[in-house]
C-alpha positions as CSV (number, residue, x, y, z in Angstrom):
1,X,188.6,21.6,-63.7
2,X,184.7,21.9,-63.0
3,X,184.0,23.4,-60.1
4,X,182.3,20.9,-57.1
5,X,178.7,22.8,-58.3
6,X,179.3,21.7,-62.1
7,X,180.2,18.5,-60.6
8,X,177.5,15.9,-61.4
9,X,177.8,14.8,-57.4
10,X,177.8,17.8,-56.3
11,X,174.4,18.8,-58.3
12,X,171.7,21.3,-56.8
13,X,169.4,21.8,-59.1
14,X,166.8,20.7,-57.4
15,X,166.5,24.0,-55.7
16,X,164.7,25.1,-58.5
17,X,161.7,22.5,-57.8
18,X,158.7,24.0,-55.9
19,X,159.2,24.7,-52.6
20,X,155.8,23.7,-50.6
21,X,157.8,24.7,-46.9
22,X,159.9,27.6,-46.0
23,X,163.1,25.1,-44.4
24,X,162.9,22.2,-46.9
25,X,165.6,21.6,-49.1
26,X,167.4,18.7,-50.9
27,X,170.1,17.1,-49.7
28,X,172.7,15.1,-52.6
29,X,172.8,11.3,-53.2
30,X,176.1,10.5,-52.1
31,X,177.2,7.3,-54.1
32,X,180.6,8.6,-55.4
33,X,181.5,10.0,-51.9
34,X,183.0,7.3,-49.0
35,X,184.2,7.2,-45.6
36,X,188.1,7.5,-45.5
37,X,189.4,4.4,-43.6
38,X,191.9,6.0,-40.8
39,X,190.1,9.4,-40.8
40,X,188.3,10.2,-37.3
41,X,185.3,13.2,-37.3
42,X,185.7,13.0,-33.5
43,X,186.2,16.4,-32.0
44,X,189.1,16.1,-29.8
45,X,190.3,18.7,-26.7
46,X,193.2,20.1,-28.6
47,X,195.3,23.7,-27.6
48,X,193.9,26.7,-28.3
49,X,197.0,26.9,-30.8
50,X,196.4,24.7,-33.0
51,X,192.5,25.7,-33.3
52,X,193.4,29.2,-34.0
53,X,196.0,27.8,-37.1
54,X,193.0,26.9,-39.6
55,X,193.7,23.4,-40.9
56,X,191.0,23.4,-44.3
57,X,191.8,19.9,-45.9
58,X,188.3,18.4,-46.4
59,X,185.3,20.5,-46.5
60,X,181.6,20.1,-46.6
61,X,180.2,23.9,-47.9
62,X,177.0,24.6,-46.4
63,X,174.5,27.8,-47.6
64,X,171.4,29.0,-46.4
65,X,169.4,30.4,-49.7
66,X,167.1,33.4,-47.8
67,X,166.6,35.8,-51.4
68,X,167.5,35.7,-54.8
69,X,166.9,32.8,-57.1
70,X,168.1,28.8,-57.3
71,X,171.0,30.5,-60.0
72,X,172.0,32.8,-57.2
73,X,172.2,30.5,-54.3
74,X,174.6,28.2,-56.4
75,X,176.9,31.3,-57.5
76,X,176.9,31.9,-54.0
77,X,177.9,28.7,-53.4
78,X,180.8,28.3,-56.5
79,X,182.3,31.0,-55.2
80,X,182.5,29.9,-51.4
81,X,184.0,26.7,-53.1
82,X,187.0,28.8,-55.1
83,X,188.0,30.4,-51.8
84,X,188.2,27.2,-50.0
85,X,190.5,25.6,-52.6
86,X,192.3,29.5,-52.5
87,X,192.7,28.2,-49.2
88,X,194.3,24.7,-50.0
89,X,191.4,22.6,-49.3
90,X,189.2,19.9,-51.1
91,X,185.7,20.0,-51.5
92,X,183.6,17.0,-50.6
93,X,180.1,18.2,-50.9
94,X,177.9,21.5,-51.2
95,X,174.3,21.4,-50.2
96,X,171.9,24.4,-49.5
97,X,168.7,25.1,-47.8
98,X,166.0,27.4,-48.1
99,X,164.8,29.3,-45.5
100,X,163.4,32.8,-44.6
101,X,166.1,33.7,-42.3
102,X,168.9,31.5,-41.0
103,X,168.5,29.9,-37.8
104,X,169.0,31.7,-34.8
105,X,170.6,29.0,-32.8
106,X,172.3,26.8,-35.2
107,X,172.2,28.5,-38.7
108,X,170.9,25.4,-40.6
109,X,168.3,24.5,-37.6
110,X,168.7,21.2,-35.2
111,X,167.3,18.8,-37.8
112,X,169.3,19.7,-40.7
113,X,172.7,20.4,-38.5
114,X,171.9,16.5,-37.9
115,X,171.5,15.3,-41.4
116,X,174.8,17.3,-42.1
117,X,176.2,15.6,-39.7
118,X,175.9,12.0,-41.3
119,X,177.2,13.7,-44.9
120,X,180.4,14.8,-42.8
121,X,180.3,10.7,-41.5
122,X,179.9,9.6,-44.7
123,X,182.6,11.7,-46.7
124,X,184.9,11.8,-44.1
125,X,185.6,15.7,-44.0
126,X,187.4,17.4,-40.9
127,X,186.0,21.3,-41.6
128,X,182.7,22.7,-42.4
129,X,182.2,25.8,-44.1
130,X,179.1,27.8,-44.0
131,X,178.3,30.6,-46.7
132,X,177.6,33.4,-44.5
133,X,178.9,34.8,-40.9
134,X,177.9,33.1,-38.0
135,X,177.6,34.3,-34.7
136,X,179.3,32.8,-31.7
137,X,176.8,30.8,-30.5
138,X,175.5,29.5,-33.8
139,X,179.7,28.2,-34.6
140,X,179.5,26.5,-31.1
141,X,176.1,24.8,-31.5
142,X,176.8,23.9,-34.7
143,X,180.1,22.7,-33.7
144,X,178.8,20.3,-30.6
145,X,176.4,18.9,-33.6
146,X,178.7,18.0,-36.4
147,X,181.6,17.2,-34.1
148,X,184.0,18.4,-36.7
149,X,185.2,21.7,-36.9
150,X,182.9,25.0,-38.1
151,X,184.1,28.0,-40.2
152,X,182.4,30.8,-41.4
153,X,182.9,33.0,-44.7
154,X,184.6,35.5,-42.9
155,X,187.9,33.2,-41.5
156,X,188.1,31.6,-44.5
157,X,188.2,34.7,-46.1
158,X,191.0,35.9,-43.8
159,X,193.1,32.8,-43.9
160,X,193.3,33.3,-47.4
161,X,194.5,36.9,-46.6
162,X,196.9,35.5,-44.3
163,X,198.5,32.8,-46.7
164,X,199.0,35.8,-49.2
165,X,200.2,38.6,-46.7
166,X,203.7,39.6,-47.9
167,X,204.7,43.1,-46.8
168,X,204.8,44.4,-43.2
169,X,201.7,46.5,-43.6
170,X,199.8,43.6,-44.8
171,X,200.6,41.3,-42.3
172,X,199.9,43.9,-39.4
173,X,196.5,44.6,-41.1
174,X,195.2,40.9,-41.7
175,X,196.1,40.0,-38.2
176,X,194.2,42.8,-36.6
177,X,191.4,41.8,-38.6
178,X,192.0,38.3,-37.6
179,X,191.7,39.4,-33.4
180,X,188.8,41.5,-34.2
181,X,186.8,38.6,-35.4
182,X,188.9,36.1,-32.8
183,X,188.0,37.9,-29.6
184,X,184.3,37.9,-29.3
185,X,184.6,33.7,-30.7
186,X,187.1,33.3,-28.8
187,X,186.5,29.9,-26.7
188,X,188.1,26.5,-25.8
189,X,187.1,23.3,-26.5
190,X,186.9,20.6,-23.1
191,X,188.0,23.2,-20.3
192,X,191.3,24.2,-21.7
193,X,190.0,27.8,-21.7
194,X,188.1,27.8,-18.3
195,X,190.9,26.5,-15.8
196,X,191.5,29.4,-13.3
197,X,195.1,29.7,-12.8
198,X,194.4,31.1,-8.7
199,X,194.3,29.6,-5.3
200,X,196.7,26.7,-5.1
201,X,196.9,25.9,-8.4
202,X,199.2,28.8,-9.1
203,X,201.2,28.1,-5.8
204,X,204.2,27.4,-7.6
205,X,204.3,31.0,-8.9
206,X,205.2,32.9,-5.5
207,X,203.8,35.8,-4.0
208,X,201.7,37.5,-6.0
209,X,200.1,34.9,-8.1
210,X,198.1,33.4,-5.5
211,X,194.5,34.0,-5.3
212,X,191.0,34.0,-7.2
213,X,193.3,34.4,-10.5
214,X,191.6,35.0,-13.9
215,X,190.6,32.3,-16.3
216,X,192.6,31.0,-19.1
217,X,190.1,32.9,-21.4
218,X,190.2,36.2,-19.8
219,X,193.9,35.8,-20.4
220,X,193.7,35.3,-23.6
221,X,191.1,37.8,-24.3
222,X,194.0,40.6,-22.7
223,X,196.3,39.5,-24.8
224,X,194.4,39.9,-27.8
225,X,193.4,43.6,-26.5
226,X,197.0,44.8,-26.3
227,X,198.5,43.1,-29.5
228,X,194.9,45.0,-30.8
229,X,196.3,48.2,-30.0
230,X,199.8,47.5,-31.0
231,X,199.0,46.9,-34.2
232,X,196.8,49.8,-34.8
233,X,199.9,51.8,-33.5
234,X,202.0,50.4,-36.4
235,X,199.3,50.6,-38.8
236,X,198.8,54.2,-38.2
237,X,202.5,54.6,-38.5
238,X,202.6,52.8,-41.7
239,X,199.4,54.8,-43.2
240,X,201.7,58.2,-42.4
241,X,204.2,57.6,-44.5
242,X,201.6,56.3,-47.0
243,X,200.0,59.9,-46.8
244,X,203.2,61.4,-47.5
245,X,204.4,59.9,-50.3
246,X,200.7,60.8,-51.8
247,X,201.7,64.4,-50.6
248,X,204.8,63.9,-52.8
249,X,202.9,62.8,-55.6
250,X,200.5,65.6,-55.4
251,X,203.0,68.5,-54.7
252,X,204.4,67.0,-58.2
253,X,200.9,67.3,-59.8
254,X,201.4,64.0,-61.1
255,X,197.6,62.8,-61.5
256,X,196.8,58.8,-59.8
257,X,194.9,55.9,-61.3
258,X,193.8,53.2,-59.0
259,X,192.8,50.0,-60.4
260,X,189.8,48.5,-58.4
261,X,187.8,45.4,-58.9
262,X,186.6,42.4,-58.1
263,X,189.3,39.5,-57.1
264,X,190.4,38.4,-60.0
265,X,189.3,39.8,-62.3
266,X,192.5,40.7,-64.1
267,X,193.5,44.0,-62.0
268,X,197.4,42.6,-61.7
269,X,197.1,42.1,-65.9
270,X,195.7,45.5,-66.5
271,X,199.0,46.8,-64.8
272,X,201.2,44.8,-66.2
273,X,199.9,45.6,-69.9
274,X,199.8,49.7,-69.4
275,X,202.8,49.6,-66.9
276,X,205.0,46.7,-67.6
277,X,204.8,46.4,-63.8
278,X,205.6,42.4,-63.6
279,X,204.0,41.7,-60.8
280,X,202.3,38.9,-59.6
281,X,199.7,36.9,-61.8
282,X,198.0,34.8,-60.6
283,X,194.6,32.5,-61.5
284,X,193.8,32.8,-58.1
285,X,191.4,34.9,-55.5
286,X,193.3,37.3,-53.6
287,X,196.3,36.6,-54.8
288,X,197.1,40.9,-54.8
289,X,197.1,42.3,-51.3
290,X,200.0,45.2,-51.0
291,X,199.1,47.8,-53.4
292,X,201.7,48.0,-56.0
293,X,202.2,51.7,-57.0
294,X,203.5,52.5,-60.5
295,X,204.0,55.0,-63.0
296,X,202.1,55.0,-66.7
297,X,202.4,57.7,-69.6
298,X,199.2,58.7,-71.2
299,X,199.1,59.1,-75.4
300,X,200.4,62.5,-75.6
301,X,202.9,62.1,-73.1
302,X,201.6,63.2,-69.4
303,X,202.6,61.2,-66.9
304,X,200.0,59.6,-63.8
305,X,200.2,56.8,-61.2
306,X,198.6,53.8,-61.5
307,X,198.2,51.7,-58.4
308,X,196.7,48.1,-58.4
309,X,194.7,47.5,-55.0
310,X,193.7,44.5,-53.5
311,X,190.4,42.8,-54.9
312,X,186.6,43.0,-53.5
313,X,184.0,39.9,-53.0
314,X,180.6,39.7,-51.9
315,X,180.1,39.8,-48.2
316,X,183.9,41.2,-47.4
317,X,184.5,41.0,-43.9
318,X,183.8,44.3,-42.3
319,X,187.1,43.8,-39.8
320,X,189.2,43.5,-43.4
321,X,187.5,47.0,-44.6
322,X,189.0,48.0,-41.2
323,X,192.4,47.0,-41.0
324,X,192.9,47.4,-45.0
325,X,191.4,51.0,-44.8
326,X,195.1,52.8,-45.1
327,X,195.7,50.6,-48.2
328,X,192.4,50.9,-49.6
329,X,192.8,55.1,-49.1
330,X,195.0,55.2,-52.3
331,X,191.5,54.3,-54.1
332,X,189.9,57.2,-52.2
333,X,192.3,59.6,-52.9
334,X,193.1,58.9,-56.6
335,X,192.0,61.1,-59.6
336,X,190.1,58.3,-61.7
337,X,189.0,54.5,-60.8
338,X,189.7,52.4,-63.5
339,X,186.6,50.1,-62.3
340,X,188.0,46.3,-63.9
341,X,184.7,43.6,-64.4
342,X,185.4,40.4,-65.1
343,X,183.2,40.1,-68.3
344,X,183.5,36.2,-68.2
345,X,182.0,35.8,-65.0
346,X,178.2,34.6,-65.1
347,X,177.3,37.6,-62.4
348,X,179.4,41.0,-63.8
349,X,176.6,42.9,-62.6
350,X,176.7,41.5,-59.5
351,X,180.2,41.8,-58.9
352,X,180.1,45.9,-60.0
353,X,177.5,46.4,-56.9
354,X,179.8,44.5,-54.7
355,X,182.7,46.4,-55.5
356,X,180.6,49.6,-55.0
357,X,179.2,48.7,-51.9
358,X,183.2,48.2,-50.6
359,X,184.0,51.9,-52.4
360,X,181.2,53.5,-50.3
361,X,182.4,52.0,-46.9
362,X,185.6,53.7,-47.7
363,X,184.5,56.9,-49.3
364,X,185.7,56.5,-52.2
365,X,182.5,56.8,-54.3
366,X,183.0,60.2,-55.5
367,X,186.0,59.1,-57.6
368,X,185.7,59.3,-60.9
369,X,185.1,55.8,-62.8
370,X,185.9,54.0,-65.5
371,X,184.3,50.7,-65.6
372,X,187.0,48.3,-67.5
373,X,185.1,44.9,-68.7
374,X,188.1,42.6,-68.9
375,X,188.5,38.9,-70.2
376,X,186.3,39.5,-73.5
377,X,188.2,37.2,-75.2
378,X,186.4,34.3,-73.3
379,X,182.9,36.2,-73.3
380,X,180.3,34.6,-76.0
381,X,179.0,37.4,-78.7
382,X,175.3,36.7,-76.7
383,X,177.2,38.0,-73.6
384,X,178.7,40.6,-75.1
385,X,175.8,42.4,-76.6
386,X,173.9,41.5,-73.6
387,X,176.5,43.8,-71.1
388,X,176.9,46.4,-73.5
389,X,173.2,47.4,-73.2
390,X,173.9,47.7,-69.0
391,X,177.2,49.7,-69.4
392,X,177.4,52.4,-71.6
393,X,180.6,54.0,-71.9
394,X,182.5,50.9,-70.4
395,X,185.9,50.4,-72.5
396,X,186.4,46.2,-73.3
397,X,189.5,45.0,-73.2
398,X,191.6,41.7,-73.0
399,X,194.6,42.0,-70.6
400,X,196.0,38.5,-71.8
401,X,195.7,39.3,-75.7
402,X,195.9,43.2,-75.7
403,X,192.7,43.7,-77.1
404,X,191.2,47.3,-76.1
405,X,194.3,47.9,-74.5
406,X,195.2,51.2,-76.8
407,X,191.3,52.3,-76.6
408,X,191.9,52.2,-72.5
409,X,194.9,54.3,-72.6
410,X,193.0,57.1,-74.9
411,X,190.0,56.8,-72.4
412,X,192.2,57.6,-69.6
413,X,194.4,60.3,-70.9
414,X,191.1,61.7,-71.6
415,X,189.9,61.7,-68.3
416,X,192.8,62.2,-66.5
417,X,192.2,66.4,-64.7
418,X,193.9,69.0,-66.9
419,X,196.1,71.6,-65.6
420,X,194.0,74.9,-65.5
421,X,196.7,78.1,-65.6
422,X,197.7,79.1,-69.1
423,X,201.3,80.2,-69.6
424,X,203.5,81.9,-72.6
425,X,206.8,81.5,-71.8
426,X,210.3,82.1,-72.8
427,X,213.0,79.5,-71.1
428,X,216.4,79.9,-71.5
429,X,218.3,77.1,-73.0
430,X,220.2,76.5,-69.8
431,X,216.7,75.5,-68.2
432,X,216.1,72.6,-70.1
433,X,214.8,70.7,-66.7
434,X,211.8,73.6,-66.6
435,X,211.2,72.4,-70.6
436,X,211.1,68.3,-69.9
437,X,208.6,69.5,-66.4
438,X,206.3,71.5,-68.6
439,X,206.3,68.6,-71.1
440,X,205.5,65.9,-68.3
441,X,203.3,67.4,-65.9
442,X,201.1,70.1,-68.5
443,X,199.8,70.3,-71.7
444,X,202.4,72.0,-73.9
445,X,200.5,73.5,-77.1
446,X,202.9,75.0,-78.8
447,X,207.1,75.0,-79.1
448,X,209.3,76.8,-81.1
449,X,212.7,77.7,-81.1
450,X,214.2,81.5,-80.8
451,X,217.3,83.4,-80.7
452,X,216.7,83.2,-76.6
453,X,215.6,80.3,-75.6
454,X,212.6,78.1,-76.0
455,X,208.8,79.9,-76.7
456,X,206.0,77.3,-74.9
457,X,202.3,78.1,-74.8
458,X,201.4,75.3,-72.2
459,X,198.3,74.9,-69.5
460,X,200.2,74.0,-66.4
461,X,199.4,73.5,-62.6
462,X,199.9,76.1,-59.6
463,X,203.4,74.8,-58.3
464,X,204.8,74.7,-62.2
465,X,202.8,77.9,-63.1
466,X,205.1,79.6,-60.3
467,X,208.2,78.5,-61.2
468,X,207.7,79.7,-64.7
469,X,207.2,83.1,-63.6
470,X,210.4,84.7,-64.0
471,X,210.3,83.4,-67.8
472,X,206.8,84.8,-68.8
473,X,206.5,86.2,-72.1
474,X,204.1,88.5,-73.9
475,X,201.8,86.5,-75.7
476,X,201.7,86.3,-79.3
């Protein structure tokens, strides 16, 4: 299915016509598109609960093109398009504007807010969805404008992580980042959010209650603040037992991969191919959030983890790098980054400097990497040649056909840290357990049989190096 950008209605290319002023741009012909009989773009006073539950059905994307060229702006906008149908809506329309910076007050400015307003009239859609984050003030302007209602990149980039949420952590730590970008937008349409609930309005509440009272807002805006730091109570609890079961791993000297990436790119495939994992795959954006934690064997034989993470995008909400920074600590802490490109994506570059920008928020860009290009089964030769000149030393692979697949799990044995202590030893038969360790956590270079037990010449780790002590043997 062509995306509402390759879609002939949908077509911008006359963004790449001369630009003679800095706020011009072109809006489509809408001849395909008409008003829905039955549908109303009238904003009506509704709770505050049903306009915190996002309702995306029929969207209008908006983007402001400030750098970059026509190309970009329209990737910019394709994508903003896939994560509102992630999110279970239908797109309508996508128009941009050029402009030097967005505006101030209404992010489009006053003239164009009004000529988006008539394409939300004449396509009949209930949402608007602008490609960037927008301030308070420029969501309520532009919101009093199109009389329909406004949401930014950032919600709709956290309604998808709420739709996809399974585990407890995640849920915890995509509704924190919900409330942290709630509370400062926080706001009610009419004066559902202004009534003060003092004087004799609360009269019926007895003693106590009477008085100047606090607004319905400044409720609301407690509220937040304590389930805030409940949440980040249970989220720090969570990340504890996260650090200790990477404690266990490491007192076991068993080295970590993580898979990182952009979304979708094929992290969940990657896994399933070295791993056998089975978990979830899915043509979809987001579609991994809980970090799935599993264990791979290299070529000759030493075991590592390898953890897939959730994916990266352009512009990721800085309240998601927040709340997801106990998850995303598993990347920081592993041995090697298997860095997975989407190869068939018209921006790979793009995507790696996205993905990097994320690693270096959580400090996590001392790790080792790998970059992965994945998908080159549905790359052209042209593209190919084209992305092996800007990454040397990347490993291609398919995770659908298992092309590369054998070449990645070389690469990483390779790189995966080596034990450093050299050991002769003589193990008695009866400690066959000490044998099948020295096998799965060092290098074993030599084994031969005697008269009292098994002879190993092995390179081995502290802990292991230790516990073989008792059995050293005079080398040669």
């Amino acid at each position: 299915m062509a995306t509402p950008l390759e879609d002939p209605r949908f077509d911008t290319g006359r963004l790449d016509e001369p630009d003679d002023t800095t706020g011009s741009y072109a809006l489509e012909e809408r001849t395909a598109l008409r008003r829905v009989a039955g549908l109303s773009t009238e904003l009506a006073d509704i709770t505050e609960v049903e306009y915190r539950r996002l309702r995306l059905e029929r969207v209008v994307l908006v983007g402001v093109w400030t750098e970059g060229t026509a190309a970009d702006a329209d990737r910019s906008l394709a994508e903003l398009a896939a994560l509102a149908e992630t999110a279970g809506s239908v797109v309508l329309e996508a128009v941009s504007q050029r402009r030097s910076t967005p505006d101030a007050g209404t992010y489009v400015g006053s003239g164009k807010a009004a000529e988006i307003r008539d394409i939300v009239a004449a396509t009949g859609a209930d949402t608007v969805i602008c490609d960037g984050e927008l301030t308070p003030g420029q969501l309520n302007a532009l919101e009093k404008i199109l009389k329909v209602k406004v949401v930014d990149r950032t919600a709709l980039i956290l309604d998808i992580f709420a739709q996809h949420a399974s585990s407890r952590e995640g849920k915890a730590q995509v509704e924190l980042a919900q409330m942290q970008y709630m509370l400062p937008r926080l706001r009610g349409w009419g004066e559902s959010l202004s009534r003060q609930a003092g004087g004799r309005v609360a009269g019926g509440g007895g003693i106590g209650t009477r008085g100047p009272g606090e607004t319905k807002i400044e409720t609301d805006r407690r509220r937040i603040r304590a389930r805030m730091s409940k949440l980040r109570r249970e989220i720090a609890g969570m990340a504890t037992a996260r650090a200790t079961q990477r404690a266990g791993r490491g007192r076991n000297a068993v080295p970590s991969v993580a898979i990182a990436g952009y979304t979708n790119a094929g992290k969940s495939s990657l896994l399933n191919r070295l791993t056998g994992a089975g978990v979830l795959v899915e043509n979809a954006l987001f579609a991994t959030l809980d970090p799935t934690v599993r264990r791979a064997e290299s070529p000759d034989g030493r075991e590592y983890t390898l953890t897939d993470t959730v994916g990266f995008v352009r512009h990721l909400p800085h309240q998601l790098v927040d709340a997801f920074r106990s998850t995303l600590e598993e990347v920081a802490a592993a041995d090697l980054l298997l860095h997975v490109v989407d190869g068939s994506d018209p921006d790979p570059l793009g995507q790696i400097q996205a993905v990097r920008t994320v690693l270096a928020d959580i400090d996590a860009r001392s790790v080792p990497e790998l970059i992965v290009v994945n998908k080159v089964d549905a790359m052209t030769e042209d593209d190919v040649l084209a992305l092996r000149q800007a990454l040397p030393g990347a490993i291609w692979v398919s995770a659908r056909t298992g092309h590369g697949i054998d070449q990645l799990r070389e690469a990483v044995g390779a790189r995966l840290p080596h034990p450093a202590i050299d050991v002769e030893v003589l193990v008695p038969y009866g400690r066959g357990d000490l044998v099948a360790r020295m096998h799965r956590d060092g290098e074993v270079l030599s084994e031969r049989h005697e008269e009292g037990g098994t002879r190993l010449t092995a390179r081995v780790d502290g802990a292991l190096a230790a516990a073989l002590e008792e059995f050293a043997a005079p080398v040669g």
